[in-house]
N, C-alpha and C positions, 0 to 999 in steps of 0.2 A: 637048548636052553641052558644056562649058566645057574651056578650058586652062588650063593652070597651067603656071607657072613661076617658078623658086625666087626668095623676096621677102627671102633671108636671114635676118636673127633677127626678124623682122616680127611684132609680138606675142608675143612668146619670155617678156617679164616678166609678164603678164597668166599666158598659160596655164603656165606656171613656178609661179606664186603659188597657180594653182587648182589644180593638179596635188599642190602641196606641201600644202595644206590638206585635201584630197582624203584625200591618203596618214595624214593624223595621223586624218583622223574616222573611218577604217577601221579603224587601228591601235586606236582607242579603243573601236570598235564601235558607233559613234553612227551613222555612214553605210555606205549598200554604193555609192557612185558612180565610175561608168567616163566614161571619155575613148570617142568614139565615130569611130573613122578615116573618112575621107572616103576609098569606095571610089575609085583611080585605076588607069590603065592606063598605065605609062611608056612614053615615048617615045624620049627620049634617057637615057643614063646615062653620067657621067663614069667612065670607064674607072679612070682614076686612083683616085677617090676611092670610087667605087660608088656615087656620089650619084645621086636621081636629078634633072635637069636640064630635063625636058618631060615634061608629061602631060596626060592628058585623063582630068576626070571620069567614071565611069562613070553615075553618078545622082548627084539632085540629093540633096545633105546636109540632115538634119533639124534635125537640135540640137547642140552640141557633148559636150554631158553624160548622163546619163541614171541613173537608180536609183533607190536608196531611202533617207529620211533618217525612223530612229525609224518605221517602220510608212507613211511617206506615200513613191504614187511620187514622183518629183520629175524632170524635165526641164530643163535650161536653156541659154542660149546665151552664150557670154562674147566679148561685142565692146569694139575700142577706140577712142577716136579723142583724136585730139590736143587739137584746140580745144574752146571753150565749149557747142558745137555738135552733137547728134548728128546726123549725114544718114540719113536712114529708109531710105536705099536699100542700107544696111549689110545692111538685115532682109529676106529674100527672102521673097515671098507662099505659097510652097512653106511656109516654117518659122513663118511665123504660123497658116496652115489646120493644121500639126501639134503646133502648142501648145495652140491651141483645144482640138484634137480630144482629147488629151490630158487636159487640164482636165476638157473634158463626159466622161473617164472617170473623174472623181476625182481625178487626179494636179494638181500644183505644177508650174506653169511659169514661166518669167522670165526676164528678161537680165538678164546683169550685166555692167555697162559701168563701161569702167576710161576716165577723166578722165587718162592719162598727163601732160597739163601741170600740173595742179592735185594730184598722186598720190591720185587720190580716187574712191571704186566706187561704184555706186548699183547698187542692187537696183529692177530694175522687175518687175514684176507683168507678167502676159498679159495682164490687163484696163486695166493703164495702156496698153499698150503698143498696145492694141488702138483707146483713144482717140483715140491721136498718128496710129497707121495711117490710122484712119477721115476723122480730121480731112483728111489727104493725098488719098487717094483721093477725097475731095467738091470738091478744090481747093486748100485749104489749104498751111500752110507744108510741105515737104517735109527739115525737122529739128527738133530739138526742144533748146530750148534749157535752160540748164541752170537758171535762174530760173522755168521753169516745173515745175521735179521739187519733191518735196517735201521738205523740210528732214531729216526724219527717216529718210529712206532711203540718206542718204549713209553713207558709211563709210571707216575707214581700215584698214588693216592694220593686226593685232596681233601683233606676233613672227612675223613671214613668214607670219600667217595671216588669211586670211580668215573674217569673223563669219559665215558662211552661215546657219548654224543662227538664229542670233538676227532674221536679214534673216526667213527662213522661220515661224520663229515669230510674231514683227510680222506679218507675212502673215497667218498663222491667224485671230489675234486681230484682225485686219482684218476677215477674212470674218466671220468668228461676228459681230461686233456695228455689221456695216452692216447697214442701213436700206435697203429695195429703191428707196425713193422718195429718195435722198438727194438733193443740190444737185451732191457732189462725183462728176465723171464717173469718175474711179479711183480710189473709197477702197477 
């Protein structure tokens, strides 16, 4: 079990953004997706404030997201990072084995990684992401740079909202008209 202790607004625009998109595909009734708390066990709490100020993980966190978008489960994780650069070690092997697993039951998994210097999200796939993983684990780079994602997966925000649905669809239409033998490691 891990500690935590408070990082202040540390990701607050990212999950703000997915939260706020979140809440309008409900409203609309296109998605049923929840926020998924990270069981903790406080240790300190500001009297003051009733914050709390130390804790300890109880178990390891799966995915940040979870539900259903139009009939498909859907799972996913929303990381950030500043630079050009994703570092692999954002993604814990615990939340790759439950994305897989996930997948092989039918459902939609992904990250969606927020480029905060560039304001820019990319939707990965479990099967990209499982590429970058693999490559790391045999040796390979341990990040992934941003000239190796694929042009079309980028995205911006539209009126404080994220395209999810449209990332997820591309997705679909992904799967249905790959080629088992193709050249590309995550079309």
């Amino acid at each position: 079990m891990g500690t935590w202790n408070s990082r202040g607004l540390r990701g607050s625009v990212l999950e703000d953004m997915v939260n706020y998109t979140i809440e309008r595909l409900m409203s609309s009734n296109l998605a049923v997706l929840q926020k998924i708390p990270t069981p903790i066990t406080p240790i300190e709490i500001d009297k003051a404030t009733r914050h709390i100020t130390l804790a300890y993980f109880d178990q390891k966190s799966t995915v940040d997201y979870i539900g259903a978008v139009q009939g498909y489960p859907v799972c996913f994780d929303a990381k950030e990072c500043a630079a050009d650069t994703f570092p692999l070690h954002n993604v814990h092997p615990h939340q790759v084995d439950f994305m897989e697993r996930f997948e092989a039951q039918g459902g939609i998994a992904f990250l969606l990684i927020y480029y905060s210097s560039r304001q820019v999200f990319y939707y990965m796939p479990c099967r990209e992401m499982r590429y970058f993983w693999d490559r790391m684990q045999s040796g390979g780079r341990k990040s992934i740079r941003m000239d190796e994602l694929r042009e079309e997966r980028f995205f911006r925000e539209k009126h404080n909202m994220l395209p999810i649905l449209e990332s997820i669809n591309q997705d679909l239409e992904e799967r249905e008209t790959a080629d088992e033998h193709t050249s590309d490691p995550y079309a």
